[in-house]
C-alpha positions, 0 to 999 in steps of 0.5 A, spaced: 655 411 202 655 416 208 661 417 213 660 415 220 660 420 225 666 423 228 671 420 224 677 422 220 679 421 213 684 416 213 687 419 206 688 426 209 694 430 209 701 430 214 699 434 219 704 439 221 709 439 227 704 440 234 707 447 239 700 448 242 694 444 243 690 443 236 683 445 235 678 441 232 672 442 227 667 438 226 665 439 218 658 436 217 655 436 210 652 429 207 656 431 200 662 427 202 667 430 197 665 436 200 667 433 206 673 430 205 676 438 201 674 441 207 678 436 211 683 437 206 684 445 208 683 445 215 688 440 217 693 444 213 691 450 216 694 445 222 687 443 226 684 436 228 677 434 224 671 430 225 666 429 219 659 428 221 654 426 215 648 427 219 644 432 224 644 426 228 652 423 227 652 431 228 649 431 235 652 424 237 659 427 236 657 433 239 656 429 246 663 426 246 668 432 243 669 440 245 669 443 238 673 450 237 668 451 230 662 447 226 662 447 219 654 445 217 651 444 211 643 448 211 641 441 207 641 435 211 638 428 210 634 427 217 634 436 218 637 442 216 643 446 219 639 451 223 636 445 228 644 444 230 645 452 229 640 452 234 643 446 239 649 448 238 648 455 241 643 452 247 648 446 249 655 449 247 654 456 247 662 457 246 663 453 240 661 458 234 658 456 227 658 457 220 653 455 215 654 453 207 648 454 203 646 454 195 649 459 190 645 465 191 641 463 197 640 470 200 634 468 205 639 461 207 644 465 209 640 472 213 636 465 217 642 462 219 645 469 222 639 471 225 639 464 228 645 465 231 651 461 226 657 467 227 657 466 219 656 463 212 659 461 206 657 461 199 657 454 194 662 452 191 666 453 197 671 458 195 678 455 200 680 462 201 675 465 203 674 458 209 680 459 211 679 467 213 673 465 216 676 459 219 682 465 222 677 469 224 673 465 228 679 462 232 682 468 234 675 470 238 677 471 246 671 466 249 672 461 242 680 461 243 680 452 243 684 452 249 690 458 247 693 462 254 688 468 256 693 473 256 696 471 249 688 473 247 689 480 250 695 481 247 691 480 240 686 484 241 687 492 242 684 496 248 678 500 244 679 507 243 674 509 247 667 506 250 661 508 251 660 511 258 654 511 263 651 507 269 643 507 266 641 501 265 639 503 257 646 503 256 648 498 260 644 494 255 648 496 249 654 495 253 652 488 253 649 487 246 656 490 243 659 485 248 654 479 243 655 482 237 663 483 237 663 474 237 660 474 230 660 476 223 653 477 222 651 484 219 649 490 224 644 495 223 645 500 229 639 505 229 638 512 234 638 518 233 643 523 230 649 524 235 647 518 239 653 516 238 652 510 232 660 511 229 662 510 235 658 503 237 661 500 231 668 501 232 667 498 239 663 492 235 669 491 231 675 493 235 672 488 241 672 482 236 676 478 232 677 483 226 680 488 231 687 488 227 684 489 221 682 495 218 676 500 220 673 503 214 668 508 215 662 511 210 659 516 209 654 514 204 650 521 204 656 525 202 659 521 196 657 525 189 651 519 185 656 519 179 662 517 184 659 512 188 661 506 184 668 507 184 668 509 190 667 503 193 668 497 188 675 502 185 677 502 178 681 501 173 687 505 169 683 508 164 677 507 166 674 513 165 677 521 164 682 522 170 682 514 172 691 515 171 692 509 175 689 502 179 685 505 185 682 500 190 675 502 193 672 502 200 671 494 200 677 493 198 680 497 203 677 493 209 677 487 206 679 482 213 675 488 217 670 492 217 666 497 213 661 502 217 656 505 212 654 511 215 647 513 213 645 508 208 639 510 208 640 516 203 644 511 198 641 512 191 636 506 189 642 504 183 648 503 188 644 500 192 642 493 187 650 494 186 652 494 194 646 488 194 651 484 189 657 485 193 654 484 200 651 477 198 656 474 193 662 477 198 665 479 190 666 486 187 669 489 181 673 494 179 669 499 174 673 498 167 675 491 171 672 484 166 673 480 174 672 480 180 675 479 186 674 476 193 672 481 198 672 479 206 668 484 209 664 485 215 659 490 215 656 495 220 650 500 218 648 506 221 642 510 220 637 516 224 631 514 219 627 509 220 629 504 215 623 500 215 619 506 213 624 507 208 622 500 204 615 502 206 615 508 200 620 505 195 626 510 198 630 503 200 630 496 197 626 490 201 632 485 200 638 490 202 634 491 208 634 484 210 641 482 209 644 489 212 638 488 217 640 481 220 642 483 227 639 491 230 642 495 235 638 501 237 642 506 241 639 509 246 638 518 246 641 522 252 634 524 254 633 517 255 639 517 260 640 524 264 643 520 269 649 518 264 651 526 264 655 527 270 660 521 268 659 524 260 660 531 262 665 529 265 670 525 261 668 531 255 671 536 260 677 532 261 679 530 254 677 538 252 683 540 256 687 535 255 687 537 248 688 545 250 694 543 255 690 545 261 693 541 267 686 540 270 679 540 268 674 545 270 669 542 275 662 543 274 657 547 279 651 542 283 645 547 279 649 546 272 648 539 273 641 539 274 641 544 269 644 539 264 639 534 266 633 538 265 634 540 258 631 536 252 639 534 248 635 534 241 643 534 239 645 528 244 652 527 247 654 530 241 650 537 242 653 535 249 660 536 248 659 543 243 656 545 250 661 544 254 667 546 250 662 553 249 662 553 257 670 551 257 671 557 253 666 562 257 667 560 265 673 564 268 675 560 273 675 553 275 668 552 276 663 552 271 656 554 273 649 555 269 650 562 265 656 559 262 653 553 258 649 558 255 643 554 254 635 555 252 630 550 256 626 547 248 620 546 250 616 540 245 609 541 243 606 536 249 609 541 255 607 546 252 600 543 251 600 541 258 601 548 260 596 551 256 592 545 259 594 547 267 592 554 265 585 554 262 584 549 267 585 554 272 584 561 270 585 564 277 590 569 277 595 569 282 594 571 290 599 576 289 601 580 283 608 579 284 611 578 276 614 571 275 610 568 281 607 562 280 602 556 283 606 553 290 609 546 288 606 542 292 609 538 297 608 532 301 607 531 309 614 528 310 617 534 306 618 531 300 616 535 293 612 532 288 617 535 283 624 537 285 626 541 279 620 545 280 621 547 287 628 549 286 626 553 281 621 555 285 626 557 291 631 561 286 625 565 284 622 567 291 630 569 293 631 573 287 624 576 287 627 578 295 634 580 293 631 585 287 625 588 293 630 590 297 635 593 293 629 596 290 630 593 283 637 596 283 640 588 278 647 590 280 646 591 289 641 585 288 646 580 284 652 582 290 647 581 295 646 573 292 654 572 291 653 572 284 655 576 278 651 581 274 651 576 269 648 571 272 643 574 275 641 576 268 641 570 266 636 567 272 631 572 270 631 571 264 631 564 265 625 564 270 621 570 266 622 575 271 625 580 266 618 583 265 
C-alpha cells in the first residue's frame, strides 16, 4: 500500500542536534522500501524528508512545502520523472532535481538531464554516491536551503580568471556559463581552436558547487593509444612492465570535481567504448585490478571538430556522443566580436608586464587598434596575446602603434573573389596613374563614408603619396615630414601597396 504525500516515516532515525535550519527533500518513488532507505540516509545526513508515492501526491506536496532537493524515480504510476522535472523547473525554478533510472538505462538518464534534472542516479541506488549527490546540490549558491549568502561566497573561490567582453555574443556565454555551473549534467563546448574552450570549463567548474574539489584537465590527443587506458582508470602494482607501484588514473583524480576532456574528438575508437562504460555506470577499473570502484565525476568536453560530423563517417561513437553531448556550449571566434579587443588587449597587456616586472603597461595607439580590429584573428585570443607580447617586445616606448604588432591583413578566399569581381566589373583604369591609388570611397551627403576603414585608409595613402611627392621619393624626408619613423612609414607602404 502506497505512502500518503508529504509524509515522514515514523520508524526513521534520531535526527541530530539542529544549529541551522534543516533542509528538506522530498523522495518520490512508488517502491517504498526505496523510500524508506532513501529516508533512512537523508535524515543521517541531518535533513528533513517528505515522501511522495505518485506524481500527483508529488505536486500536491509541492504546493504546500519549499524544497532545497527532489529525489524521483523516472517510472511513476500516474506519469514519469520528466513530467515533474518539468514542473519543477517552471514552477520552482530554485529547487533542483535528480532522477533515478533503471540499471544501464543511458537514454533515461541523458532525457532527464537534457530536460533540466541537475543529475541522476543509477538502480540499485549506491548510498555514497546519493550522499556526494546530495552534498553537492546543497552546496549550489542559488539552492543553499536557507544558508547566509556570505557563508556561500566564502565557500566558493573567486574563478582565476573570466571570460572578458561587452559583445552580446559573450554576454551570452557569460549567462549560460552562469545556468551550467548549477548543474552536473555533462558539457560539450564547441569553438574553434584558441577561442578559449579550457578556460569556459574551469569557469563552469570553479562557479558551481565542485569549486573546491579538484579541476583535472585532458588533453586526449596528446596521450600515446597503448597508454591511455592506464592513463585514465590507473593501474595496479604488477600490472604490466615498469607498473612498481598502485598509481590512480585521470578519474580518480577528479573523483568530487571535474574532468575536462580536451580534444575528444581525436580519442581512438577502443578508448572510447571503455570512457563509455565509466561515464554511464560512474565506475572504473584499474588495469590489473578484478574491481572496480566508485568515481564521482563531472564531465566537460571540448572540441574544434564538429562531433556530429565526426559520428556521421565512423570516426566517433553515437551513444558517446549523446551522453557527453547533453547540454552544448559554443564559444564564439574573436572575429565574431572585434569589439571585445580593447578590453581584451587590454588585460593581455597588463598581465605580460606584470609578469616581466614592468610597472605600467604600455597603451596602444587609436590606429592599432582599428588595425587590430580589421584583422581575420584565425588563431583568436590566442594568436591575440602572441601578438601583443610580440608587440611588447618591439615597441620602444609607452606606446604601441601598427608596425609593432607585425601583423599581415589574411585575405579569405570571398574577399579575394569579391576583389576580382569589383575589378572585372570596372575595368577602367584610374583617372590618374598615381601607384597605389584607387576608386574614391563614397561618402554620403551628411559626410558619413560608407566604409571607415576604407576611407581612413584612403587618407593615409593620399598623405603618404604627398609627403613622398614632395620630397621627391626620398622615404626618409618623407617619414620625418609625417612624424613617424622610417620604420613605420616602411611598414604603411608596404601595407597599402605603394612599394611599387
Amino acid at each position: 500500500m502506497k505512502e500518503a504525500a508529504a509524509t515522514t516515516n515514523p520508524r526513521s532515525a534520531p535526527r541530530p542536534a539542529r544549529t541551522t535550519p534543516v533542509r528538506r527533500v522530498l523522495v518520490v518513488d512508488d517502491e517504498a522500501d526505496l523510500r524508506e532507505l532513501l529516508e533512512l540516509t537523508l535524515v543521517g545526513m541531518g535533513l528533513d524528508v517528505d515522501c511522495a508515492g505518485s506524481l500527483a501526491d508529488a505536486e500536491a506536496a509541492l504546493s504546500r512545502n519549499a524544497y532545497s532537493l527532489c529525489l524521483t524515480d523516472m517510472r511513476l504510476p500516474d506519469g514519469d520523472g520528466l513530467t515533474l522535472v518539468a514542473t519543477i523547473n517552471r514552477r520552482h525554478p530554485q529547487t533542483p532535481v535528480a532522477v533515478i533510472t533503471a540499471y544501464g538505462s543511458a537514454e533515461n538518464a541523458v532525457a532527464a538531464l537534457k530536460a533540466g534534472a541537475f543529475d541522476y542516479l543509477a538502480k540499485p541506488v549506491a548510498l555514497d554516491a546519493l550522499r556526494s549527490l546530495v552534498r553537492s546540490a546543497l552546496q549550489l549558491p542559488s539552492q543553499s536551503g536557507g544558508a547566509p549568502e556570505n557563508e556561500v561566497a566564502a565557500s566558493s573561490p573567486q574563478p582565476s580568471r573570466q571570460l572578458l567582453g561587452d559583445s552580446e555574443a559573450i554576454r551570452e556565454v557569460r549567462a549560460q556559463i552562469a545556468r551550467l555551473a548549477r548543474s552536473m549534467a555533462p558539457v560539450s563546448i564547441g569553438g574553434e581552436s584558441g577561442s578559449g574552450k579550457e578556460l569556459a570549463a574551469r569557469l563552469i567548474h570553479e562557479t558551481g558547487a565542485r569549486a573546491a574539489q579538484p579541476f583535472v584537465a585532458v588533453n586526449c590527443g596528446a596521450i600515446p593509444e597503448s597508454l591511455m587506458e592506464a592513463e585514465f582508470f590507473g593501474y595496479r602494482k604488477g600490472a604490466f612492465t615498469g607498473a612498481d607501484q598502485d598509481r590512480d588514473g585521470f578519474f580518480q583524480a577528479a573523483n568530487s570535481g571535474t574532468l575536462f576532456l580536451d580534444e575528444v574528438a581525436d580519442l581512438p575508437l577502443a578508448m572510447q567504448v571503455k570512457l563509455l562504460r565509466a561515464i554511464q555506470e560512474k565506475r572504473v577499473r584499474k588495469v590489473g585490478a578484478t574491481v572496480e570502484e566508485a568515481v564521482d565525476v563531472r564531465i566537460v568536453s571540448a572540441t574544434h571538430q564538429d562531433l556530429a560530423q565526426c559520428v556521421a563517417s565512423g570516426r566517433f561513437r553515437q551513444d558517446l556522443y549523446y551522453r557527453l553531448n547533453v547540454i552544448e556550449l559554443r564559444l564564439p571566434s574573436l572575429r565574431e566580436r572585434l569589439e571585445d579587443i580593447p578590453v581584451l588587449a587590454e588585460a593581455i597587456l597588463g598581465r605580460l608586464s606584470g609578469r616581466s616586472g614592468a610597472i605600467q603597461a604600455p597603451r596602444l595607439a587609436p590606429v592599432a587598434v582599428r588595425y587590430l580590429q580589421s584583422y581575420r584573428f584565425p588563431g583568436n585570443v590566442r594568436e591575440l596575446e602572441n601578438v601583443l607580447e610580440r608587440a611588447l617586445a618591439f615597441s620602444n616606448g609607452d606606446v604601441i602603434n601598427v608596425e609593432d604588432l607585425g601583423l599581415k591583413p589574411i585575405v579569405s578566399d570571398d574577399d579575394e573573389n569579391e576583389r576580382i569581381d569589383s575589378e572585372g566589373a570596372d575595368a577602367a583604369p584610374p583617372a590618374s596613374g598615381a601607384p597605389g591609388e584607387r576608386r574614391p570611397v563614397r561618402v554620403s551627403e551628411d559626410g558619413v563614408p560608407e566604409s571607415l576603414p576604407d576611407y581612413l585608409e584612403q587618407i593615409e595613402r593620399e598623405a603618404i603619396l604627398r609627403a613622398l611627392d614632395k620630397t621627391r621619393y626620398n622615404r626618409t624626408a618623407a617619414a620625418r615630414l609625417l612624424g613617424i619613423t622610417f620604420r613605420a612609414l616602411r611598414y604603411r607602404m608596404q601595407r597599402l601597396g605603394l612599394n611599387e
